[in-house]
NURONU-879173 format. One record per residue: residue number from 1; residue in one letter; chain; x, y, z of N, C-alpha, C in turn. Coordinates in steps of 0.001 Angstrom, whole numbers, plus 524288, in hexadecimal, padded with zeros to 5 digits. Layout:
<rs>
r seq->NUM, type->A, mol->A, n.c1->X, n.c2->Y, n.c3->Z, ca.c1->X, ca.c2->Y, ca.c3->Z, c.c1->X, c.c2->Y, c.c3->Z
...
</rs>
This chain:
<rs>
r seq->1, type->X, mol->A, n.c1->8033A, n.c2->7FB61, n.c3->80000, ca.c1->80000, ca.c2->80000, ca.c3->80000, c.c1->80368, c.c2->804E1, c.c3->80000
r seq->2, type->X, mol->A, n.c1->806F9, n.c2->803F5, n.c3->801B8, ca.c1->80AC9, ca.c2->808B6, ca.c3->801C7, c.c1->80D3F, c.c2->80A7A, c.c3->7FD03
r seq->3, type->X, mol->A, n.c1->80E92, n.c2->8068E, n.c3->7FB4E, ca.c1->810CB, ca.c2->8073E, ca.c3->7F614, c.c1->80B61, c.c2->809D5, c.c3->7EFC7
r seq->4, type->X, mol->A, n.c1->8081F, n.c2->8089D, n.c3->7F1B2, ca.c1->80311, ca.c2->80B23, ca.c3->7EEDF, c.c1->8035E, c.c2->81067, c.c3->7EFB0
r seq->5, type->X, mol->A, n.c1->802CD, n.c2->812B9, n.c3->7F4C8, ca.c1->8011C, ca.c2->816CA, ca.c3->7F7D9, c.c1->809EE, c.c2->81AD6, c.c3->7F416
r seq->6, type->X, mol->A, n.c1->80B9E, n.c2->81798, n.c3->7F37D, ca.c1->8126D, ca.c2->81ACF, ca.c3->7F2E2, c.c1->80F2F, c.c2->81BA6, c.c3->7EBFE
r seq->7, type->X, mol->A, n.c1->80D50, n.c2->81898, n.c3->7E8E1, ca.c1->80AE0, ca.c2->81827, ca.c3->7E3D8, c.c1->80655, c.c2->81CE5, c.c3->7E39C
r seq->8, type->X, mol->A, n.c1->804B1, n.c2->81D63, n.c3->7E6B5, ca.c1->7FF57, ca.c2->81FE3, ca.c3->7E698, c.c1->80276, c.c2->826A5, c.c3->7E770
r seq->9, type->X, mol->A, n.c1->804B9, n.c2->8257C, n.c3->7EAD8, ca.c1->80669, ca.c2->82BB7, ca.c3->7EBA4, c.c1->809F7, c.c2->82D5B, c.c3->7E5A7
r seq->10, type->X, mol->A, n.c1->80E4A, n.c2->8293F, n.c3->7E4A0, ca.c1->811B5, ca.c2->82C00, ca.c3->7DFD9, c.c1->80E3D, c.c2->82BFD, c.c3->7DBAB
r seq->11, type->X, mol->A, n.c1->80902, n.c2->8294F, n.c3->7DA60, ca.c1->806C7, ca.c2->82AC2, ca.c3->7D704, c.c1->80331, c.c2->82F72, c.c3->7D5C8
r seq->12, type->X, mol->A, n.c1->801FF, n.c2->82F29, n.c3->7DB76, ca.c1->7FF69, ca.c2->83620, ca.c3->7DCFE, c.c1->80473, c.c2->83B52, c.c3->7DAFB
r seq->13, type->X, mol->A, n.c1->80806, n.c2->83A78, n.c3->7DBB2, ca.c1->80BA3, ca.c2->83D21, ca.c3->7D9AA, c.c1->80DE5, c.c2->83D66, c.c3->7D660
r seq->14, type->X, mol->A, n.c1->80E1B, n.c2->83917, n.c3->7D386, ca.c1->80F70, ca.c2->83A96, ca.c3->7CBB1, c.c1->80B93, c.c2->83B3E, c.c3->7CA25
r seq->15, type->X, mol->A, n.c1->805B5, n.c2->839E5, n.c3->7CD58, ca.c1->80093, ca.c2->83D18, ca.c3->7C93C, c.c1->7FFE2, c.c2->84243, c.c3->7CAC7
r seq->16, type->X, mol->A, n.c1->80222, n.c2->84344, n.c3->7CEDE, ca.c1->802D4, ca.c2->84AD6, ca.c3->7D114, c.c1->80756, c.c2->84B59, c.c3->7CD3E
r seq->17, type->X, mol->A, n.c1->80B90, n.c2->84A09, n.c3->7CC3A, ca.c1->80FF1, ca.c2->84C39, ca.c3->7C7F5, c.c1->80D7A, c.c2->84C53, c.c3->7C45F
r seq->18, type->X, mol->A, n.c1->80C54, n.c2->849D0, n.c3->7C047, ca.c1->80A0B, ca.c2->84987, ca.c3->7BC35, c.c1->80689, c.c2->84C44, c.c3->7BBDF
r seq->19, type->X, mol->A, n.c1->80287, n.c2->84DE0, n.c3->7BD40, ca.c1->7FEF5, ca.c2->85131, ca.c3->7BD53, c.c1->800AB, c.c2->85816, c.c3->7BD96
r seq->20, type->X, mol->A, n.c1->80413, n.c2->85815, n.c3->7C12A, ca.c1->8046F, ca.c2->85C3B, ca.c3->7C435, c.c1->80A54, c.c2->85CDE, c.c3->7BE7E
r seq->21, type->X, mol->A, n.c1->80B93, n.c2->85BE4, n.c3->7BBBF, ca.c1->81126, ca.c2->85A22, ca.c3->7B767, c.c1->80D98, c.c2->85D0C, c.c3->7B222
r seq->22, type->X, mol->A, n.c1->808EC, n.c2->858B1, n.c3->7B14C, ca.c1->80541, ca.c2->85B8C, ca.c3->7AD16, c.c1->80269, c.c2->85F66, c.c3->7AE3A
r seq->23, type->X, mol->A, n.c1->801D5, n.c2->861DD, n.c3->7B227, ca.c1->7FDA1, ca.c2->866C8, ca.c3->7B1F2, c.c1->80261, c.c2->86BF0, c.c3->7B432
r seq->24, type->X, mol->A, n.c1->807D4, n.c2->86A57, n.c3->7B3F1, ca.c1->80B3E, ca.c2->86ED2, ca.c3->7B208, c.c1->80D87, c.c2->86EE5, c.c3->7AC88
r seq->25, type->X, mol->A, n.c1->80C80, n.c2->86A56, n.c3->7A982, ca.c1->80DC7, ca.c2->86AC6, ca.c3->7A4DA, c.c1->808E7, c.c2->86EA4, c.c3->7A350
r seq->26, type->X, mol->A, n.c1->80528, n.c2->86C98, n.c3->7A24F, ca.c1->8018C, ca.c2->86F92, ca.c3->7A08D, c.c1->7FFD6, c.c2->87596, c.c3->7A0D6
r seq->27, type->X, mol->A, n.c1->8036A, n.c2->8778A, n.c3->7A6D4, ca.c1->80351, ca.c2->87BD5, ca.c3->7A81D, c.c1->80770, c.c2->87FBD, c.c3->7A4EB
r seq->28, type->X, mol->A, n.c1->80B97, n.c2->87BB9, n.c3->7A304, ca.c1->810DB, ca.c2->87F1F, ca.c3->79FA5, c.c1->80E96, c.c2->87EC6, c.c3->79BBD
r seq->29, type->X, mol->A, n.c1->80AD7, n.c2->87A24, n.c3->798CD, ca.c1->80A72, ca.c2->87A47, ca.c3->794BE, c.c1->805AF, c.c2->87F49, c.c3->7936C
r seq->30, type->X, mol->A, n.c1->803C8, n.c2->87F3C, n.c3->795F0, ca.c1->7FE98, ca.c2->884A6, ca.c3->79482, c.c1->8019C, c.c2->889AD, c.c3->79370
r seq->31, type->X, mol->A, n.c1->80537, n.c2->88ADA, n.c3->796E1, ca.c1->80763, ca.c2->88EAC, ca.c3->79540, c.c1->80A3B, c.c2->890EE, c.c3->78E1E
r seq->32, type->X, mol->A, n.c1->80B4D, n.c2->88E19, n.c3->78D8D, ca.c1->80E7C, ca.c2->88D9C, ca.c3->7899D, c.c1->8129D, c.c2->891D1, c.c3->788D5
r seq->33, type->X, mol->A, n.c1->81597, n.c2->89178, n.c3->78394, ca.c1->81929, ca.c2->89516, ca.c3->782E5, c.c1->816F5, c.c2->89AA6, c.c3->782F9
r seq->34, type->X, mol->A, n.c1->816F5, n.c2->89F2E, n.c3->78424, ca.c1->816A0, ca.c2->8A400, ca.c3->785FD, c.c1->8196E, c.c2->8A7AD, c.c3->78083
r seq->35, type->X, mol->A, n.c1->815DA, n.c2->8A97E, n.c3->77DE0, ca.c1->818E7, ca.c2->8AD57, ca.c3->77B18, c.c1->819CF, c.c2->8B23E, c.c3->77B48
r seq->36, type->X, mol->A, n.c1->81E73, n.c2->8B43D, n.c3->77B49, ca.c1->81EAD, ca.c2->8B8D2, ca.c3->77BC7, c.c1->81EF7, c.c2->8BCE9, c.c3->7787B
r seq->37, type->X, mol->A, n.c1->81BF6, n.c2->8C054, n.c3->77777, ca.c1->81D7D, ca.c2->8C3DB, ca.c3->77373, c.c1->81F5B, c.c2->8C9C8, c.c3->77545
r seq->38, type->X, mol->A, n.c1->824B8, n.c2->8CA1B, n.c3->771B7, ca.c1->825DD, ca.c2->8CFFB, ca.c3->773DD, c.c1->8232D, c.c2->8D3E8, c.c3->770DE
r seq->39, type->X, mol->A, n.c1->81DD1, n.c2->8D4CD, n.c3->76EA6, ca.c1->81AD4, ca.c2->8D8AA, ca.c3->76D53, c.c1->81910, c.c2->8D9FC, c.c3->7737C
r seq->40, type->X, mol->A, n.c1->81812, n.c2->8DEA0, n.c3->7731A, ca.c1->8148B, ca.c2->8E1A7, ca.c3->77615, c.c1->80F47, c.c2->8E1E0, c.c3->7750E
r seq->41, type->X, mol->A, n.c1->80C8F, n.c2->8E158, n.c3->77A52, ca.c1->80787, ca.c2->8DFE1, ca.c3->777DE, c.c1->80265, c.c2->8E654, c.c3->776AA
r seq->42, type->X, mol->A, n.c1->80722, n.c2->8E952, n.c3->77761, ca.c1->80512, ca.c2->8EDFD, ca.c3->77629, c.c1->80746, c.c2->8F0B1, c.c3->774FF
r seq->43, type->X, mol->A, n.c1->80612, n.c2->8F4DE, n.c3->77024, ca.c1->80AA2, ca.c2->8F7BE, ca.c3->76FA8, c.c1->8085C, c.c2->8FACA, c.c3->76ACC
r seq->44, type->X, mol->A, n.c1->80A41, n.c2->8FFC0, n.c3->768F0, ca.c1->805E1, ca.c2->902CB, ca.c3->765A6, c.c1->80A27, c.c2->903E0, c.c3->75EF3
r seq->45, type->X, mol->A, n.c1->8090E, n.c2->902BF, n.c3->75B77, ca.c1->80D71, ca.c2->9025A, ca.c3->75606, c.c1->809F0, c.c2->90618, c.c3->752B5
r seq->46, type->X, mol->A, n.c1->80FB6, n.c2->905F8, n.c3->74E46, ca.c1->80CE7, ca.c2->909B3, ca.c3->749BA, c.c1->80DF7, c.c2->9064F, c.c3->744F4
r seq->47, type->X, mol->A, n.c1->808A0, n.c2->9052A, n.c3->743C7, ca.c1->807F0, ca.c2->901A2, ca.c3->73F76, c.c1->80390, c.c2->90394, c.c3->73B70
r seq->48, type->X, mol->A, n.c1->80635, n.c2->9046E, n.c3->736C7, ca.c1->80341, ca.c2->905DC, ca.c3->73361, c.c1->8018F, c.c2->90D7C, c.c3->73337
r seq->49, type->X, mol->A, n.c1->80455, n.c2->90EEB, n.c3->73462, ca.c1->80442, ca.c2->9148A, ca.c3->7372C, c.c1->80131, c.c2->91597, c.c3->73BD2
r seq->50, type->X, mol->A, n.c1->7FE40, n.c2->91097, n.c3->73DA8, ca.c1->7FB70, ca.c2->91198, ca.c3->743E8, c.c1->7FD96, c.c2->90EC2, c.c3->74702
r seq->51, type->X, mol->A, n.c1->7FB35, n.c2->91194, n.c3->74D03, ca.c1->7FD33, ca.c2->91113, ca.c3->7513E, c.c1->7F97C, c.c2->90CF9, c.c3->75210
r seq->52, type->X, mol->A, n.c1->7FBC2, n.c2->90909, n.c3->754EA, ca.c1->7F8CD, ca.c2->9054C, ca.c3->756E5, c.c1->7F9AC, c.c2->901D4, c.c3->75A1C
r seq->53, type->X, mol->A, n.c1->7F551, n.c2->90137, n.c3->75EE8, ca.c1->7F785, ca.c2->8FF09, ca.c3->763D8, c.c1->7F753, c.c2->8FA5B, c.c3->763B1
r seq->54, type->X, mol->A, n.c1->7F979, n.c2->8F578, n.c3->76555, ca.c1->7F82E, ca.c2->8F1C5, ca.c3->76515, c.c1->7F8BE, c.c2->8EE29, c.c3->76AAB
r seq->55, type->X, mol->A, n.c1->7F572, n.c2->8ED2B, n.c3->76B9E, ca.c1->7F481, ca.c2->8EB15, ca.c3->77320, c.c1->7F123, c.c2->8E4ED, c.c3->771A6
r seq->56, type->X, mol->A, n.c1->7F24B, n.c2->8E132, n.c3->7727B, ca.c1->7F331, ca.c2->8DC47, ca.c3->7736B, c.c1->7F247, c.c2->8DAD0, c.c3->76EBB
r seq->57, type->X, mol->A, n.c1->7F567, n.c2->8DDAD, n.c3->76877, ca.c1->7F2F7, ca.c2->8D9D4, ca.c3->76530, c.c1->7EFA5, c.c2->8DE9D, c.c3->76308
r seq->58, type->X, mol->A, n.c1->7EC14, n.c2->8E079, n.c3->76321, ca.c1->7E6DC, ca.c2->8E416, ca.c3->7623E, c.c1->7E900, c.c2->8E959, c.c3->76071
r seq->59, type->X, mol->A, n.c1->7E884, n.c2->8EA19, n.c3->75C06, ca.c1->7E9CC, ca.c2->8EFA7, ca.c3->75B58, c.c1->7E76E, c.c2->8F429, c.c3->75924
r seq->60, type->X, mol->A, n.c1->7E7CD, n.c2->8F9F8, n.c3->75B03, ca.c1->7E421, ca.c2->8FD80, ca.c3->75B80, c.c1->7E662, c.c2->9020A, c.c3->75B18
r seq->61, type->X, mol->A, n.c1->7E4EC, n.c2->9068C, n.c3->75649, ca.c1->7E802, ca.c2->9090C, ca.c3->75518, c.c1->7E863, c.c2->90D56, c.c3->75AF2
r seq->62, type->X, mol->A, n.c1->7ECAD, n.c2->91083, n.c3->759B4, ca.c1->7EBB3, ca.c2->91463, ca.c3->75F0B, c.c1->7E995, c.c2->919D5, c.c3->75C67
r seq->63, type->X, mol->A, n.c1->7E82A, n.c2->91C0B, n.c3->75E3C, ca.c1->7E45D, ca.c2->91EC1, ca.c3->75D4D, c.c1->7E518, c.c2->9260D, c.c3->76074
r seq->64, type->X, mol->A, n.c1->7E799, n.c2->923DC, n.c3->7658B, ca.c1->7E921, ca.c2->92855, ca.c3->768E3, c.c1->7EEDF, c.c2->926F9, c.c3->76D55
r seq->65, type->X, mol->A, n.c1->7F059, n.c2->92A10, n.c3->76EDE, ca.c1->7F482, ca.c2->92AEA, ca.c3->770FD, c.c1->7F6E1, c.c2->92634, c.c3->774AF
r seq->66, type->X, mol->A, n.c1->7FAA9, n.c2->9218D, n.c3->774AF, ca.c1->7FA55, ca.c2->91D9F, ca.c3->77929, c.c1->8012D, c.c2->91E95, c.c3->77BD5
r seq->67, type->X, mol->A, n.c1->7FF85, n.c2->91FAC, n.c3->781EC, ca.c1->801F7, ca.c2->92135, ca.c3->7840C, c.c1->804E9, c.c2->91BCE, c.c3->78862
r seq->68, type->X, mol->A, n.c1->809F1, n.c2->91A1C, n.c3->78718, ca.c1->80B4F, ca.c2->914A0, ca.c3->78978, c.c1->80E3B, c.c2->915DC, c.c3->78C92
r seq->69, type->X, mol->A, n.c1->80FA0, n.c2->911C2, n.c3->78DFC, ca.c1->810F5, ca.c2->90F37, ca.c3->7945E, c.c1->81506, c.c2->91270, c.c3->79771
r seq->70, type->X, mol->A, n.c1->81870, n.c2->9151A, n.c3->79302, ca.c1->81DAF, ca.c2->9185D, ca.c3->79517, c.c1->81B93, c.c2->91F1F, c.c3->7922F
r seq->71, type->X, mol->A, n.c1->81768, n.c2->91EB8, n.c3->790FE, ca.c1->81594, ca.c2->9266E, ca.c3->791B5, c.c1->8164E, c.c2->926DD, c.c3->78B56
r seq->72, type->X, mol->A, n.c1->818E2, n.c2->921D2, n.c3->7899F, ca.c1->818F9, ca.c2->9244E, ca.c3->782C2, c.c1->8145B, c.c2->9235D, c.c3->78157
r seq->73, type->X, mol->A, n.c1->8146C, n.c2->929A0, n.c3->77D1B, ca.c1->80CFE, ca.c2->92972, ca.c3->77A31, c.c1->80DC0, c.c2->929B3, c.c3->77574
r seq->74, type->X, mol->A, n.c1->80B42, n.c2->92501, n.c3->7724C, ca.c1->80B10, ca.c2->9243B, ca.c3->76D05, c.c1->805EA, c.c2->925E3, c.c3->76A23
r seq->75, type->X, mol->A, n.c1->805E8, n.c2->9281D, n.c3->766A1, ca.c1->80263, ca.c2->92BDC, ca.c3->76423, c.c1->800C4, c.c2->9289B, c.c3->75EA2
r seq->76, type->X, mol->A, n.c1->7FA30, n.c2->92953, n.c3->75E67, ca.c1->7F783, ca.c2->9260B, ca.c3->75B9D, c.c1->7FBBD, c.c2->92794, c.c3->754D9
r seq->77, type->X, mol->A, n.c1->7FE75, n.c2->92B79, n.c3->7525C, ca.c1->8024B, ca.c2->92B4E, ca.c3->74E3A, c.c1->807DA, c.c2->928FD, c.c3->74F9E
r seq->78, type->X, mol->A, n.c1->808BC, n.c2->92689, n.c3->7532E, ca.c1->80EC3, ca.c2->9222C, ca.c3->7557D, c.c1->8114B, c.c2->926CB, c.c3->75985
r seq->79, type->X, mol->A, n.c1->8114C, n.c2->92B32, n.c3->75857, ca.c1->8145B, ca.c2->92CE9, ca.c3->75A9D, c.c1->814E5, c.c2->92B6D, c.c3->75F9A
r seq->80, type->X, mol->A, n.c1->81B13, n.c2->92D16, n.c3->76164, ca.c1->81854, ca.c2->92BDC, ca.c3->767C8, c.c1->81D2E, c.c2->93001, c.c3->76A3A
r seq->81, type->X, mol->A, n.c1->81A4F, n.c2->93148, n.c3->77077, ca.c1->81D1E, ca.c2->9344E, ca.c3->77469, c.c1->81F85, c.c2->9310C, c.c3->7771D
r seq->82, type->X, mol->A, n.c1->824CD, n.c2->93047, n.c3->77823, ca.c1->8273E, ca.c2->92C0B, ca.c3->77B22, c.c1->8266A, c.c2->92F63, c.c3->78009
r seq->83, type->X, mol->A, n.c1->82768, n.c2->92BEC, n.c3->78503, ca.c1->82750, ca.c2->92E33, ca.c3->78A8E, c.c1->82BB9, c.c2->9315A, c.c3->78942
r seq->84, type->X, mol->A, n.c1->8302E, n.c2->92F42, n.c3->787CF, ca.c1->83576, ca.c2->933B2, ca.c3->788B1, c.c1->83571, c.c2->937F8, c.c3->785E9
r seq->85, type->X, mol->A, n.c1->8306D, n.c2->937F6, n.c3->78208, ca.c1->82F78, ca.c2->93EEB, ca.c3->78192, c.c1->8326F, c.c2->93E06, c.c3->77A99
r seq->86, type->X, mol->A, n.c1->8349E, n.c2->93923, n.c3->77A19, ca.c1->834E7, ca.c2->939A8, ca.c3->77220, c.c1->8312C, c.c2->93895, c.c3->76F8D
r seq->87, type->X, mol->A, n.c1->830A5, n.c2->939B5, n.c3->76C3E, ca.c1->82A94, ca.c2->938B0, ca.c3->76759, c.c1->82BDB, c.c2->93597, c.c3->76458
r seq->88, type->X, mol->A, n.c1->82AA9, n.c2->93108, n.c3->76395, ca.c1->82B65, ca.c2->92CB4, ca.c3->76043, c.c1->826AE, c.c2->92B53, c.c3->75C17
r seq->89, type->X, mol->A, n.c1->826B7, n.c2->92992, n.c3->75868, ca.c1->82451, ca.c2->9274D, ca.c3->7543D, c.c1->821C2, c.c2->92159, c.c3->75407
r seq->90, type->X, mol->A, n.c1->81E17, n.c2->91F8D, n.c3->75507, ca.c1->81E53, ca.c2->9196C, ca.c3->753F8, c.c1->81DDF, c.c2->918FB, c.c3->74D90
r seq->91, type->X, mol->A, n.c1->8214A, n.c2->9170E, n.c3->74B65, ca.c1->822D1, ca.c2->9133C, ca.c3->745D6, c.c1->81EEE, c.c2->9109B, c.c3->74430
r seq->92, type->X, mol->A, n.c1->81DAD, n.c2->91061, n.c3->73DE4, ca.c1->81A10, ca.c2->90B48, ca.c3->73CDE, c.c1->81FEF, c.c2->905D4, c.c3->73ECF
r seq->93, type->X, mol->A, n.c1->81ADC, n.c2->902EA, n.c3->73FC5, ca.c1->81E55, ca.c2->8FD3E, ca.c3->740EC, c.c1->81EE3, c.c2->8FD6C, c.c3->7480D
r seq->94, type->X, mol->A, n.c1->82065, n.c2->90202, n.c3->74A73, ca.c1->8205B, ca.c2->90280, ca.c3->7507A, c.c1->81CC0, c.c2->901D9, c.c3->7549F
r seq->95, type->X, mol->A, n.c1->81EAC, n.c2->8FFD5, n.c3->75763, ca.c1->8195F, ca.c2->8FED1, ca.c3->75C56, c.c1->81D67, c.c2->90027, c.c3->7611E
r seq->96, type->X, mol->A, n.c1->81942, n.c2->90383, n.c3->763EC, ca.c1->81B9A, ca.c2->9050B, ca.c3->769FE, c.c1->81841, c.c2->90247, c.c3->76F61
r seq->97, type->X, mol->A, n.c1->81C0A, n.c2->90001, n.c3->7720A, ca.c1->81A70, ca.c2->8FEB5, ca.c3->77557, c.c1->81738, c.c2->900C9, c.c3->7780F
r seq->98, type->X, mol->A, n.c1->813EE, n.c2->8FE8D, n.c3->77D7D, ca.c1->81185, ca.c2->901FB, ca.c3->78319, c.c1->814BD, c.c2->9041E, c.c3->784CD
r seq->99, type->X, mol->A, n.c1->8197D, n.c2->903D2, n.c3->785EB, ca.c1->81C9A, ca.c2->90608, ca.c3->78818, c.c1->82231, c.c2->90848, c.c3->785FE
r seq->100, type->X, mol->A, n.c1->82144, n.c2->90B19, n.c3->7818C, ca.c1->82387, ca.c2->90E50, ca.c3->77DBF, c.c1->827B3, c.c2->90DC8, c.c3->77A09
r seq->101, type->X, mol->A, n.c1->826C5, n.c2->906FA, n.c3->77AD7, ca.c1->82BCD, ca.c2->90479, ca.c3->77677, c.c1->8294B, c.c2->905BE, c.c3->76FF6
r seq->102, type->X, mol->A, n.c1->82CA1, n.c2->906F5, n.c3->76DB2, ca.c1->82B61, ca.c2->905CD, ca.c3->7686E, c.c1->82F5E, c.c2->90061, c.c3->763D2
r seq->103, type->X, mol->A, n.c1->82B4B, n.c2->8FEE2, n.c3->7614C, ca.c1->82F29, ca.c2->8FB85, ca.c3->75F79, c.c1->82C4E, c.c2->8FA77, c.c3->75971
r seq->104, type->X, mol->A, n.c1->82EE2, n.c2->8F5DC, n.c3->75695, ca.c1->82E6C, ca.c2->8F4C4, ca.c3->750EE, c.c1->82920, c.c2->8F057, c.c3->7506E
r seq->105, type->X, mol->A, n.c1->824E3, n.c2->8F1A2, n.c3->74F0F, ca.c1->81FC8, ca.c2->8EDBC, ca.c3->74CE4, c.c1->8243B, c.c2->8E963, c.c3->74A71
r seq->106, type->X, mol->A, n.c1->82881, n.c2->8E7DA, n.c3->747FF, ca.c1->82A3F, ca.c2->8E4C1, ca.c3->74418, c.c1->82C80, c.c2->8E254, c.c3->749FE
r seq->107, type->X, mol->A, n.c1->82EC6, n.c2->8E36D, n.c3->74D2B, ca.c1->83293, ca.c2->8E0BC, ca.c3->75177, c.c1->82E75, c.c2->8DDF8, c.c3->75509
r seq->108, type->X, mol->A, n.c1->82918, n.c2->8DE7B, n.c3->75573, ca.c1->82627, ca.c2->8DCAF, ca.c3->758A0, c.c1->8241D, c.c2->8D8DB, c.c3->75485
r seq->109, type->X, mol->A, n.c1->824D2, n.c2->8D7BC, n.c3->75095, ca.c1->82162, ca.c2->8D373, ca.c3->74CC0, c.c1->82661, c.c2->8CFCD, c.c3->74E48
r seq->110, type->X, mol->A, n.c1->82B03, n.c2->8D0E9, n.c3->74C88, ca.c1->82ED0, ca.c2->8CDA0, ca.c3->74E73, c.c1->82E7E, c.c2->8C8FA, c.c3->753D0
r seq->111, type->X, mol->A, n.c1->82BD3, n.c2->8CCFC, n.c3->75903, ca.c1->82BB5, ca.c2->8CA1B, ca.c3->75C73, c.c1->826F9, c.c2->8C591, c.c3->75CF3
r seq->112, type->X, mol->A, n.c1->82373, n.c2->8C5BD, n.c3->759EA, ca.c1->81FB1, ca.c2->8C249, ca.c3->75A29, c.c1->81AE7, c.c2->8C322, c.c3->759B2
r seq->113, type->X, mol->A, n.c1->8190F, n.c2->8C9D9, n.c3->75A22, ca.c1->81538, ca.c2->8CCD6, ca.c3->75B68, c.c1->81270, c.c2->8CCFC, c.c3->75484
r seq->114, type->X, mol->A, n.c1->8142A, n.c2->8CC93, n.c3->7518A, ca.c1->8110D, ca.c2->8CC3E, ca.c3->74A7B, c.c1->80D61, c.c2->8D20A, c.c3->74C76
r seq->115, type->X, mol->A, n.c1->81143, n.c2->8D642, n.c3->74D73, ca.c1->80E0D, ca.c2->8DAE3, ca.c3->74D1B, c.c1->80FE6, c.c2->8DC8A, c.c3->74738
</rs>
């Protein structure tokens, strides 16, 4: 009887491993690989001679004055007032960040973004 009772317990415990083995696989597996994209998921460009914002995907021309994250104000014709007080141009092909980066529409297709 003893030797049942030594059976009964290690089997209680490779069916707790096993169990407790597959329902962390399943937990890595849901996750899956994670992609990252270095687009911004907002950010306002000049395409086609308009200004246009684009926030998750959705885009909408601008229309009036948008004032971002660091005090720079970009003006519905590209222009823009940097905080440090220079006047800059947004470019066809350019998109400026929320927070007053500007950069190349062609360098963000590169990263994965098919803007």
């Amino acid at each position: 009887m003893h030797i049942c009772t030594l059976k009964s317990i290690s089997m209680k415990k490779l069916t707790l491993l096993v169990t407790l083995s597959v329902f962390s696989l399943a937990v890595f597996a849901s996750d899956g690989p994670k992609r990252t994209s270095h687009s911004p998921r907002t950010y306002i460009m000049m395409k086609h001679g308009k200004l246009i914002e684009v926030n998750k995907g959705k885009r909408q021309v601008v229309k009036t004055d948008v004032t971002l994250v660091n005090m720079t104000t970009i003006h519905p014709n590209g222009s823009i007032d940097a905080s440090s007080g220079q006047n800059l141009q947004l470019q066809e092909g350019q998109y400026i960040t929320m927070d007053g980066r500007i950069r190349n529409l062609k360098d963000m297709a590169r990263s994965g973004s098919g803007h």
